[in-house]
N, C-alpha and C positions, 0 to 999 in steps of 0.2 A: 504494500500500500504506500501510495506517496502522499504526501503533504502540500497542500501549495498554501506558503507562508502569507502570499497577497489576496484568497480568497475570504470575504470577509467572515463569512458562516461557516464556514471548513467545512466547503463540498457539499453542503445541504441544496438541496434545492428550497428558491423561496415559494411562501405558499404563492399558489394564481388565487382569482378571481376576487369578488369584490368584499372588501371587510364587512364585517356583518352591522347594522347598526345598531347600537344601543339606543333606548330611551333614556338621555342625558337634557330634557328637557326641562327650564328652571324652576316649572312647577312644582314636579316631581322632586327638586333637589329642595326647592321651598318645606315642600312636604314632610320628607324623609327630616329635614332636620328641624321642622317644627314639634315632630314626634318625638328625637332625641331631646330636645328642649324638655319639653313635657317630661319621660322618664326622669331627666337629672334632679328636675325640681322634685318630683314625687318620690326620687332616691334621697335627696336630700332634707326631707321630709320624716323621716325614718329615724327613731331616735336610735344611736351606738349600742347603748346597754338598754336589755330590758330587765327593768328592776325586779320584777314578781317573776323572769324566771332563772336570774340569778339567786333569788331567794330560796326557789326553786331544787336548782342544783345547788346551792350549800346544805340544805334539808338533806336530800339526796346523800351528798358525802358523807355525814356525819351517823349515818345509818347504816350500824352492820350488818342490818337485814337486805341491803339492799345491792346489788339485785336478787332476788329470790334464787335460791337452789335449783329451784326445777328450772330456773332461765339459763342458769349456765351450764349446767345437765346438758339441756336441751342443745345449746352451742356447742356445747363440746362433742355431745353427738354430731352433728351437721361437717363440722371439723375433722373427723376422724373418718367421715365416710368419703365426704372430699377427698381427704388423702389418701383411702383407700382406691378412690376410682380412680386419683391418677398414676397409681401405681407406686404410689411412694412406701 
């Protein structure tokens, strides 16, 4: 195989016929980022922490019932069969 170092594509042919068009019409870009707008505000809307269910998981932690036996049973089954079917 040769090389030709002045081809700009290296030997590809380029595509033919005519590009396809998009709809890059301003409406539509109005649009699309009217909508962005909207999300950021309503992201921005969102408080960081929520308090009642950080309350929540501290209740949680401090509870050595929790999670129940038969929950991690139950995991630990689902685990050990996983591993069996993939042949470990």
């Amino acid at each position: 195989m040769q090389i030709n170092p002045t081809d700009p594509i290296g030997g590809a042919n380029r595509p033919t016929g005519p590009r396809p068009a998009g709809d890059r019409s301003p409406l539509r870009d109005a649009t699309a980022f009217a909508a962005s707008a909207a999300l950021h505000e309503a992201w921005s809307q969102v408080p960081e922490v929520r308090p009642a269910e950080v309350a929540r998981g501290a209740a949680l932690v401090q509870n050595q019932l929790y999670p129940p036996a038969t929950a991690i049973h139950q995991i630990a089954r689902l685990l050990a069969f996983n591993l069996r079917s993939n042949g470990e």
